[in-house]
C-alpha positions in Angstrom: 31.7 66.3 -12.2 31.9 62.4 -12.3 28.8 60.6 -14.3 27.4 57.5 -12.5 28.4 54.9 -15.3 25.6 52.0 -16.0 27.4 49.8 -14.2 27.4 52.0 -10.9 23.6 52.7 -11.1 23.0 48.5 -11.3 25.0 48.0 -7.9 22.9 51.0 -6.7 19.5 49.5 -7.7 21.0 46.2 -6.4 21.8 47.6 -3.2 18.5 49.5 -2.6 16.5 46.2 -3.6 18.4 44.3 -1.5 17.6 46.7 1.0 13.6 46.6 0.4 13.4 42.6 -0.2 14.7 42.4 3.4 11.7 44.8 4.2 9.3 42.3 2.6 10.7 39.2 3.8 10.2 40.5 7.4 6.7 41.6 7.0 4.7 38.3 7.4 6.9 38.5 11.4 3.7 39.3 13.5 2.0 37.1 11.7 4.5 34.2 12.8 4.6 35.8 16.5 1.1 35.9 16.7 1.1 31.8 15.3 4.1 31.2 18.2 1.8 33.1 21.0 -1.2 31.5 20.4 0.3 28.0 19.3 -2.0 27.7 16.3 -1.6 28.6 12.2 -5.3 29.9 12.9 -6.0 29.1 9.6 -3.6 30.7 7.8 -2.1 29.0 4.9 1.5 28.0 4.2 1.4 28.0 0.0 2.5 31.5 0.0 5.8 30.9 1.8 6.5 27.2 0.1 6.0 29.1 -3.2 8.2 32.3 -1.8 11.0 29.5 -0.5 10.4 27.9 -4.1 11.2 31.4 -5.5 14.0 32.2 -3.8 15.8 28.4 -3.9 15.9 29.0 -7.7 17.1 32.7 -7.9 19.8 31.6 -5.6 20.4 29.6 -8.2 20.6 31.7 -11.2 22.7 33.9 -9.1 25.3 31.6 -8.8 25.5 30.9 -12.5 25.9 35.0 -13.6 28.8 36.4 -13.7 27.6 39.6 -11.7 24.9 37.4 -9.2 26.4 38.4 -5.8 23.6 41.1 -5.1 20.5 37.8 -6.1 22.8 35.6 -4.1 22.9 37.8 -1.4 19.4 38.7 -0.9 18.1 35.5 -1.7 20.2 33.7 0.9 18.8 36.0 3.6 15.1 35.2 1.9 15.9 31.2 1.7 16.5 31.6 5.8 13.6 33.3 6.8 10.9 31.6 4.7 12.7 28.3 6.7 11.7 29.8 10.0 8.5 30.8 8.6 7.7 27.3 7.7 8.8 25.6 11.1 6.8 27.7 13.5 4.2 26.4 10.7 4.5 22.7 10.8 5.1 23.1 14.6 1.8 24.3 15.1 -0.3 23.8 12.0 -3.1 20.9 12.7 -1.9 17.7 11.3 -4.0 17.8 8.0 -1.9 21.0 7.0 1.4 20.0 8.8 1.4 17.0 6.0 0.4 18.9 3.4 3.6 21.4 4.1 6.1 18.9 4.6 4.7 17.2 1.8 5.2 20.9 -0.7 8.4 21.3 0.8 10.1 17.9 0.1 8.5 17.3 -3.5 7.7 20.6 -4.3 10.9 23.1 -3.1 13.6 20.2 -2.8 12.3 17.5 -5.4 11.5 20.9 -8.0 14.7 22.4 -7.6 16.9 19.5 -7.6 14.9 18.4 -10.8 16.0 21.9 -12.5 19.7 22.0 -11.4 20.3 18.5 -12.3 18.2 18.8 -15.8 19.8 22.6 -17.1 23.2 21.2 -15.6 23.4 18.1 -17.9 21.1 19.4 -20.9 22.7 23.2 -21.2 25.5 24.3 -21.4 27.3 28.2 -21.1 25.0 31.1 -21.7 22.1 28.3 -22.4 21.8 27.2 -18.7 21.9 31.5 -17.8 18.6 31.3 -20.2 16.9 28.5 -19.3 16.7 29.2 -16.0 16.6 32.9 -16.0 13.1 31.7 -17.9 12.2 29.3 -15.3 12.5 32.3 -12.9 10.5 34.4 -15.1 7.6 31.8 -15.0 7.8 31.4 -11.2 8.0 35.3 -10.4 5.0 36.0 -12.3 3.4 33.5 -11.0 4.5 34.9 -7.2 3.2 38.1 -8.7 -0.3 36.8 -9.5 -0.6 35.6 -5.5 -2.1 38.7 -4.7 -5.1 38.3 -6.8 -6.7 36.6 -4.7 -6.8 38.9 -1.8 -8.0 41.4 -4.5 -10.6 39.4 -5.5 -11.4 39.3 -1.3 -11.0 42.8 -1.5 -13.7 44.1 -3.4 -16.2 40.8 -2.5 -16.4 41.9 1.0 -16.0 45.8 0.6 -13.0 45.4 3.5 -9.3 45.9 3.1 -8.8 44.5 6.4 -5.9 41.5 5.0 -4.4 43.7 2.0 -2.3 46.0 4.3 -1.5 49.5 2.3 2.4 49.2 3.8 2.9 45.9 2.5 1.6 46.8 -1.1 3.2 49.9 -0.9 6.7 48.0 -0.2 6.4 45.4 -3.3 6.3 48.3 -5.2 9.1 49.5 -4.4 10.5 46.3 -4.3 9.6 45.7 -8.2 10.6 49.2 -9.2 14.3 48.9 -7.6 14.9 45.3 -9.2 13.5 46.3 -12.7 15.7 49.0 -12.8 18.7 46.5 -11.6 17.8 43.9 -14.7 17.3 47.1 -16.6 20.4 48.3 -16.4 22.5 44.8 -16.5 20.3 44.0 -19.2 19.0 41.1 -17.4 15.7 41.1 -18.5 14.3 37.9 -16.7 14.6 40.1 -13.7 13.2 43.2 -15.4 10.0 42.0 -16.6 8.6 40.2 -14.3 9.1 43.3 -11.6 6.8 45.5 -14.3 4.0 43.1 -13.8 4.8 43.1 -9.5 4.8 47.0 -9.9 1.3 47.0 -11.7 -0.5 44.8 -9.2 1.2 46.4 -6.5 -0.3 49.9 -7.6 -3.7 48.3 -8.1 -3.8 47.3 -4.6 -3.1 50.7 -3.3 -6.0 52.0 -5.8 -8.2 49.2 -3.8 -7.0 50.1 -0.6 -7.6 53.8 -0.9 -11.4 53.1 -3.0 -12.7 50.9 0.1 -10.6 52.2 3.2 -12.5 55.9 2.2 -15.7 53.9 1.2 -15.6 52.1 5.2 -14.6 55.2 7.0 -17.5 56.8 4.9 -19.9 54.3 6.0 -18.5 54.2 9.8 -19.1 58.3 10.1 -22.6 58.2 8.7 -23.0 55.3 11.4 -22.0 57.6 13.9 -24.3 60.4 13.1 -27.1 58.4 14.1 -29.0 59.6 16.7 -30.2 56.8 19.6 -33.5 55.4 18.9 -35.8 55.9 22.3 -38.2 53.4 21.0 -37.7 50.5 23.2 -39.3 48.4 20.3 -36.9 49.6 17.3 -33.8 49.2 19.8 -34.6 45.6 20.8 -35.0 45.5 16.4 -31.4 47.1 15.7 -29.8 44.9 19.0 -30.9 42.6 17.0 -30.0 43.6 13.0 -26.3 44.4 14.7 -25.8 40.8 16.1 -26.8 39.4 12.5 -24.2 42.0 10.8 -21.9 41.0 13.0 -22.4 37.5 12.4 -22.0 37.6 8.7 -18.7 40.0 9.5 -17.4 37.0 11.0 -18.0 34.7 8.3 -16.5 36.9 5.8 -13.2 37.7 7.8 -12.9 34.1 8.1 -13.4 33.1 4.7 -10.9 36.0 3.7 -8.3 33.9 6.1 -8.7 30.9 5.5 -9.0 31.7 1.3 
């Protein structure tokens, strides 16, 4: 009976993140359809993706300079392409304040930052020394990436609503962490490991949300609907009334949540 050898279960791992990153990449798509139909960013925010592009630019990177990269080179190539498209339906339709202040990330932050490291570790290391400096500098950035979600946490239990942490989204960076620490795990590349631990530990913590405050709303919705309709023309002009201010502060939350 054959035994899977170490190397064997790395390309598997590889393969099966691959497989999920693409997953991820694609999930922010009706957001990006919804910005092309309407012809406005509705206040959403392009950081995330100029930090994701950022992310990816440099793993590319790193790829390149291992020895066994092909499966980072591959994924990350597919990543670098769609966080591009992402960021052009953007600027097309972003107002002009956050149109500049895109182009702006992009050309000092992605291109200016990552031409900064490849020309610094390719003069200043040398070898196995420019592997670990920026196999760090990926480190740093991934758990920084990792950390983005905090603040829809944070949004999360301030407004009682999971209505922007999407249970299928945390549920795939999960995954996603789990298959690539077990890739770094098993080519002993552990500036892909550990970072993945901390994505698998936030990524658990928002399903923990999501299941505390989805059962805590639908809670609160079926006691709402167990209410019997007041007669009292007085107390119904009174809750017409109480529901228009609920929904009004509704509004201003959700919108905060978005634009946060």
């Amino acid at each position: 009976m054959p035994i899977l050898t170490v190397h064997t279960l790395a390309v598997i791992f590889g393969i099966l993140g691959n497989a999920v990153s693409v997953g991820v990449f694609l999930a922010p798509v009706p957001t990006f359809y919804r910005i092309y139909k309407k012809k406005s960013s509705e206040g959403y925010q392009s950081i995330p993706y100029v930090v994701s592009l950022f992310s990816a630019l440099l793993l590319l990177y790193y790829g390149s300079l291992k020895t066994d990269g092909i499966l980072l080179i591959t994924i990350n190539s597919f990543g670098i392409a769609i966080e591009l498209l992402y960021l052009m339906i953007y600027v097309v339709y972003a107002p002009k304040k956050a149109k500049n202040l895109t182009l702006q990330l992009l050309l000092v932050g992605d291109l200016g930052g990552c031409s900064l490291v490849m020309v610094l570790t390719t003069f200043l290391a040398r070898g196995s020394k420019r592997v670990a400096v920026v196999g760090w500098i990926n480190a740093i950035i991934n758990f920084s990436v990792f950390a983005a979600p905090l603040g829809v946490m944070r949004q999360v239990i301030r407004t009682k609503s999971v209505e922007f942490m999407p249970v299928s989204l945390s549920l795939a960076l999960c995954l996603n962490a789990t298959m690539w620490f077990f890739y770094g795990f098993f080519i002993k590349d552990y500036f892909i490991a550990v970072p993945n631990v901390l994505g698998f530990i936030l990524g658990m913590v928002q399903v923990v949300l999501y299941l505390i405050y989805r059962w805590s709303s639908s809670k609160v919705e079926k006691d709402l609907s167990q209410h019997e309709p007041n007669n009292d023309p007085k107390l119904d002009s009174e809750n017409i009334g109480s529901n228009k201010n609920q929904q009004t502060e509704l509004k201003v939350i959700v919108g905060d949540a978005v634009v946060n």
